[in-house]
N, C-alpha and C positions, 0 to 999 in steps of 0.2 A: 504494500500500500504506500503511494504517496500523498501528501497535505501540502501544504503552503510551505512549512518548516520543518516538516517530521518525513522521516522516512524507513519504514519498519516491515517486519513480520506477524502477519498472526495466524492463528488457526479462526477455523471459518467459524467453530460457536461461538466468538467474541467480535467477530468481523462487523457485523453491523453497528453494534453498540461504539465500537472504536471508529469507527469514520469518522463520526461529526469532530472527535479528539482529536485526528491526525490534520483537521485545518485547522486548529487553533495555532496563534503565534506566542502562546505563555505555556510551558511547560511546567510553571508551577501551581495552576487552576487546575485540580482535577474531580471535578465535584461529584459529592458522592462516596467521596473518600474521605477517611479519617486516619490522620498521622500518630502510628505507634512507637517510630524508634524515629532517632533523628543523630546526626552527629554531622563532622565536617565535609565528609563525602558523601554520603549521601542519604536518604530519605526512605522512609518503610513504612505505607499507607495502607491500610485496609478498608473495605467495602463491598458495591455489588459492579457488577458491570452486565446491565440485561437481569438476566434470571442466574446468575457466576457469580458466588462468592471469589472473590480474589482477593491478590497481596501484591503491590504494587512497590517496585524499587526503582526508584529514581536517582541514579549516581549523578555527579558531580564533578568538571573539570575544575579543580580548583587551584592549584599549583602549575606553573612549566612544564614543571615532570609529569604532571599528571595528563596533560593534552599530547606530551611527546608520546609521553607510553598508550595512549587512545589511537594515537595518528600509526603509531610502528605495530599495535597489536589490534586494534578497533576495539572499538566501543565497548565500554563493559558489559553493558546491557545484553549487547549483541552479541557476545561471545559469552555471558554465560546463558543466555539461550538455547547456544548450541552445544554445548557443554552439558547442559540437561537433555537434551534430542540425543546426543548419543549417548548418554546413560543409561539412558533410556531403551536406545536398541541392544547395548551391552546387557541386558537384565537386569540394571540395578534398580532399586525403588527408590525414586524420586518425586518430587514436588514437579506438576506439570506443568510444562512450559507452553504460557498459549500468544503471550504477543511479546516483543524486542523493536526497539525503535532507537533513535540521535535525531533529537532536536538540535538544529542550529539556528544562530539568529545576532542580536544585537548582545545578546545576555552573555555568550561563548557557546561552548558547545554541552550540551546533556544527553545522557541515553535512559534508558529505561529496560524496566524487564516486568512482564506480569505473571503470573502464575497462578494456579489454579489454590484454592484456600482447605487446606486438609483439616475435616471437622473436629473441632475436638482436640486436637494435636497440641501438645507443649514439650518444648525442648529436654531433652535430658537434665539432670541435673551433674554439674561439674564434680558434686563428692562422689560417695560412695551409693552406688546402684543394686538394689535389688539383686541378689545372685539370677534369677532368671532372666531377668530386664540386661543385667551386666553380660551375663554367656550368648545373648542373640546379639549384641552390640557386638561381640566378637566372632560372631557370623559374618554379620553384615561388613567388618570392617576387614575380613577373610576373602568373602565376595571382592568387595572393593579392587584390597591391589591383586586379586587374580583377574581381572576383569580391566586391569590397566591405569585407575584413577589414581593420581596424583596430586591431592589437594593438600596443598600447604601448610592448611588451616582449617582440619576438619580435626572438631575438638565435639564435645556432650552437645553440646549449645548448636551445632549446624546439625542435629538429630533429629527429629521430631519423633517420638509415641505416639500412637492414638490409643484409648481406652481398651483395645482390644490387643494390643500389645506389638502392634503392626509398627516398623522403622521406616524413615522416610529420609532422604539426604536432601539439604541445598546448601545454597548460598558456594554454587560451585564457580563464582566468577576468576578465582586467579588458580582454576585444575585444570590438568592438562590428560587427558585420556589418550594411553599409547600401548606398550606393551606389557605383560605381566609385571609387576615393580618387584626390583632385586632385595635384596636381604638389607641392604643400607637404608631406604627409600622405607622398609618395612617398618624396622629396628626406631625410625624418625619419626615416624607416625602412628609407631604405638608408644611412644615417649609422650610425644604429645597430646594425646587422649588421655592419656592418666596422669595429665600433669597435674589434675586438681587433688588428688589423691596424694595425703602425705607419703612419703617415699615410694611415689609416681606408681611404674611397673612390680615394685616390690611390695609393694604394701596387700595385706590379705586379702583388702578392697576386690584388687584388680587379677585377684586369681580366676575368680567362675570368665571373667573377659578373655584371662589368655588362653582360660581351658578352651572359649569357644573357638578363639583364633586357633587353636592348634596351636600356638607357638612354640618352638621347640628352646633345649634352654640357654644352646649359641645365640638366640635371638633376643630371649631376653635381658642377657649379659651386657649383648650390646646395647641395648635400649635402655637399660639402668643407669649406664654412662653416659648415652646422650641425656639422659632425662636431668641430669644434674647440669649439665650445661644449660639446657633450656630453661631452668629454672629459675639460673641468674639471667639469663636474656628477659625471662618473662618478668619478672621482680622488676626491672630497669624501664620494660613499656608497661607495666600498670600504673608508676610513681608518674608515666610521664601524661597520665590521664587527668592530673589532677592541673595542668593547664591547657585542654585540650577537650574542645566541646565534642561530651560524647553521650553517653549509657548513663553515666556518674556525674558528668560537670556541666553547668550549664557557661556560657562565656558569653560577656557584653563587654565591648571596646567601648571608653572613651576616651575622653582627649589626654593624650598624657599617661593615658594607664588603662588598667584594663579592671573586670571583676568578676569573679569563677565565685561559684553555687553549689553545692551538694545538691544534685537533683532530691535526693532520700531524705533531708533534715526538713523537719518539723517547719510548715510554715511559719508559727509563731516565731521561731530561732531566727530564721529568716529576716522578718522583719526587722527582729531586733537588732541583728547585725547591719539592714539595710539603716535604722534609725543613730545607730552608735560611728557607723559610715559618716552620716549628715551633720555627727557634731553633738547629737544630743546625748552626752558622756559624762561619767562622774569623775573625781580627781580620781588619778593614779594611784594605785597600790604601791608600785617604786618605779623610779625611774632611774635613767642611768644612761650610759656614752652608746650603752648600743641601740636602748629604744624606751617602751614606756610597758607596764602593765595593766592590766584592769579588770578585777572579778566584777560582775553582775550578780543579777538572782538567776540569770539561767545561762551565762555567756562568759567565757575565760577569753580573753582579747588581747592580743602582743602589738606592739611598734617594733619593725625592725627594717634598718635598710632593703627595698626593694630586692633584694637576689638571696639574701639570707631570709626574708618571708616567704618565697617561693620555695626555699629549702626546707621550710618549717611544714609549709602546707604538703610539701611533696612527701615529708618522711611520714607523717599518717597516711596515706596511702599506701606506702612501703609496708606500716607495721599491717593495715588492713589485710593486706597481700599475706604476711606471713602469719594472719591470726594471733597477734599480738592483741592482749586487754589494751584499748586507751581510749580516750574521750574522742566523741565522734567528730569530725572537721566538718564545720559551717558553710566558711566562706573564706574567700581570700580577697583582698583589695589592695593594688598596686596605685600609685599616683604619684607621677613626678621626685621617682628615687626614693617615695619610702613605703612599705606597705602595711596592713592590719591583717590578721588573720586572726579567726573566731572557731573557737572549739567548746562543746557541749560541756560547763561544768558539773561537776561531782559534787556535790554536797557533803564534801566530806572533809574532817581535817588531813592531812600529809604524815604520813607512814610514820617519820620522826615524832611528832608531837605526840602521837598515839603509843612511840614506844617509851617516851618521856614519859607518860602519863601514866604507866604501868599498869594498864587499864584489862591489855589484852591477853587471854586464858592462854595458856599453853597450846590449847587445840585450835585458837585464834592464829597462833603464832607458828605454829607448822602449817596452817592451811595458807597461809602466805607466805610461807619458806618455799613449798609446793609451787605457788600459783608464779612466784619470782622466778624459780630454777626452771619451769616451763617457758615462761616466755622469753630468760637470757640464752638458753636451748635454741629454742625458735629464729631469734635476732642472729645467734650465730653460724646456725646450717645457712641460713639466709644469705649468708657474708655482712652483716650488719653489725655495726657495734656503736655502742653507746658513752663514749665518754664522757659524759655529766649524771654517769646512772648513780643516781643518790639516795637516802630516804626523803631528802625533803622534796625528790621530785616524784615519788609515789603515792596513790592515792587509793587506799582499801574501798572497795565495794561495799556498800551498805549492804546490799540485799546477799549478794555470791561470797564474799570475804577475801575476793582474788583483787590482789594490786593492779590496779592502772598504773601504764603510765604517761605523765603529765605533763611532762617538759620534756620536749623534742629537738631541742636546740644542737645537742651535741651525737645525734643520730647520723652516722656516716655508711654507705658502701663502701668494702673493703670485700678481697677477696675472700671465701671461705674457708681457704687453707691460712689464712691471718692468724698462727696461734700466739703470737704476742702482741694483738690488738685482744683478742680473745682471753690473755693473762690480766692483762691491764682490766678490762671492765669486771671481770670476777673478783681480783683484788680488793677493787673498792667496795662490792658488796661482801667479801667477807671481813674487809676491815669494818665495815657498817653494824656486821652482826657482833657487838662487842656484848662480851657476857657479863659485864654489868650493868647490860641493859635489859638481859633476860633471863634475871631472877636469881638463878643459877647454874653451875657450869652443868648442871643433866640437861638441863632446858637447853641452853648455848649447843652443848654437843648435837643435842635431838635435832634442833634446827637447818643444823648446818649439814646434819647428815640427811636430812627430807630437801634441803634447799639443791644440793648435789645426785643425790639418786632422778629428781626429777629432771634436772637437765640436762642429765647420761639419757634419758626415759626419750628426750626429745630429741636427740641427735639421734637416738637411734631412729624413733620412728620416722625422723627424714632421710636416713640413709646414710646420714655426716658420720665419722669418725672424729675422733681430737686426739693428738698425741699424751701417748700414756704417763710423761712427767708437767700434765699441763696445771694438776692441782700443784705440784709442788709449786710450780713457778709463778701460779695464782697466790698463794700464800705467801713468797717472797714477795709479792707488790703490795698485797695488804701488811706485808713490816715495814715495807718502805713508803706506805701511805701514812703509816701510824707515827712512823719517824717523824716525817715532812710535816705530817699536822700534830703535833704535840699537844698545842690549845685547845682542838677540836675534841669531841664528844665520839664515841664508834660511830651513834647513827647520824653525825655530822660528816665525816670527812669526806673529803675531796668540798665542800661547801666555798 
């Protein structure tokens, strides 16, 4: 079919209802339709079209790169249309492909894809699957590269179910359908389907999966090891969601700066942070050379130069990624080299004052030995480390009794194999756990021994290793913490 501006493909039940579209010169009027997913390239509409439920994708040139790679490979639209046609003649079950189209015009260029809307259907879920649901995924993902596809980026999320337990693939725009795919090609792609799964391919999760693949266990070897690579590649494009309108962030330019949203926070938080933006703010809790502070009744608020608030707002994402406890991220706001950033406060006083207070039971005080040694576990398979990890920047859970944490400020990637970035941040937590601050040395020992079993607990369930003289040399920094800070208090130091 040709229009005024549009130039496409469709199958003949959708033919009539698409005419009157293919003369319009606005590719983004498509009425009828209602916008589910949105981000920088492109647009995910649903609706009718005729008596056709459909799902509507509308990509986006938005970059140089992005019109060269359109111009050397066409259209997105248009090539995952036929991407699904030959899935399609291959055997595989796919979402049907009824119309493909590239609007050009005044605006740049667009293309489109439409598909047929499978009832009922929701994505997999990224954790751990049903052993039934988990073993047909490993059918289908069997079929797949015997059958030749090559999708980049087929993860839980491009699956669909329907209630009857039926698998559907899409979102095949950058697969390539050729020959059966070799054992590397394999080993990559089932790395990356169980990336959401703590220790990917190894984790008991993703047994009934590879029982379904067949995979044998040269295959899965190999896919343990890639799967640890992709982990940190993946950990590095989630953090970088958080300036980048997508799924999670919403983004408005203005003059001089910009302002990123948690699609997910609480309207109210919202507001608030849009009202505390405009100026309507109370005095400062402290301030200082690198910026300002500010609790609210429902809002934790930072000043810091422009590129160290982007760092602040990006390492909660980081920890979100590695299921770290911490206070949910709001909002960020950039303007003329300095920025705000807003996180959900905790009602609660800070780890230190709690342990000054000698307030908290023994079984208070392992169930946060616990909940600490899992998440400095987690931060370190991750390659993450925390240099400002203190008690005054922990924040006990009222309801769970698991530490947040609060202050992000000295949150860095570092590689995973880092074990003396990894000495250095254990140190100060066990220079922190000083035993006369808990009670007595049973208690102190108790602690220290639940705070350590849990973050072996978590290395292992990511698959990390640490080297086996790594407590000693964690302890040699907690003396030379204790040294360095003589004045300080255990759950003071490094303060």
């Amino acid at each position: 079919m040709r229009g005024a501006s549009c130039t496409g493909l469709c199958a003949s039940v959708v033919a009539e209802s698409l005419a009157r579209w293919f003369e319009r010169d606005d590719p983004f009027a498509w009425p009828g339709l209602v916008e589910v997913k949105s981000s920088t390239v492109r647009t995910v509409s649903r609706g009718t079209l005729g008596d056709q439920d459909v799902h509507l994708k509308l990509y986006r040139a938005v970059r140089i790169s992005d019109r060269a790679r359109d111009a050397l490979s066409g259209a997105r639209g248009v090539k995952e249309f036929g991407n699904l046609r030959e899935a399609r003649a291959r055997g595989l079950p796919v979402v049907t492909p009824l119309a493909a189209g590239r609007f050009s015009g005044t605006f740049g260029s667009r293309s489109f894809l439409i598909t047929a809307t499978v009832e009922d259907a929701t994505p997999l879920d990224r954790g751990p699957l049903p052993p039934a649901l988990a073993r047909e995924a490993g059918r289908l993902l069997r079929r797949a590269h015997d059958a030749g596809l090559r999708a980049l980026d087929l993860h839980p999320g491009n699956v669909l179910v329907t209630p009857d337990g039926r698998l559907h693939l899409l979102d095949l725009h950058s697969a390539v359908l050729t020959e059966p795919v070799d054992d590397g090609e394999r080993a990559r792609s089932l790395a990356f389907f169980c990336l959401g799964l703590d220790g990917g391919v190894r984790s008991p999760a993703a047994a009934p999966l590879l029982d379904g693949y067949r995979a044998s266990a040269t295959l899965i070897e190999k896919a343990g090891r890639i799967g640890r690579t992709q982990r940190n590649h993946a950990l590095a494009a989630f953090g970088r969601r958080a300036t980048r309108a997508c799924r999670h962030t919403a983004v408005s330019r203005i003059t001089d700066g910009a302002s990123y949203e948690r699609k997910d926070a609480p309207a109210e938080l919202l507001e608030a942070a849009a009202a505390f933006r405009a100026g309507d703010r109370p005095e400062p809790l402290k301030s200082g050379r690198r910026g300002a502070v500010w609790l609210t009744d429902s809002l934790a608020v930072k000043q810091r130069p422009a590129a160290a608030a982007m760092r602040l707002f990006r390492a909660s994402f980081w920890l979100e990624f590695c299921d770290v406890p911490t206070p949910r991220p709001v909002a960020l706001h950039v303007h003329r080299g300095r920025g705000l950033v807003a996180a959900t406060r905790i009602p609660a006083p800070d780890f230190a004052t709690e342990l000054r207070s000698a307030s908290l039971s023994p079984a208070a005080l392992t169930d946060a030995a616990r909940s600490l040694g899992r998440s400095v576990g987690r931060l370190h398979a991750h390659g993450l480390r925390n240099r400002d990890l203190k008690f005054d920047n922990l924040v006990r859970d009222p309801d769970s009794g698991s530490l947040l944490i609060v202050d992000l400020d000295g949150v860095r990637r570092k590689t995973p194999l880092d074990h003396r970035g990894r000495a250095a941040d254990l140190g100060r937590v066990l220079a922190a756990w000083d035993d006369g601050h808990l009670g007595d040395r049973a208690v102190h020992a108790l602690v220290v021994r639940v705070f350590w079993a849990a973050y072996h607990r978590a290395l292992r369930c990511l698959q990390t290793t640490s080297k086996k003289d790594l407590r000693r040399r964690s302890e040699a920094r907690a003396r030379e913490w204790r040294q360095s800070h003589p004045e300080a208090a255990g759950h003071d130091v490094g303060s």
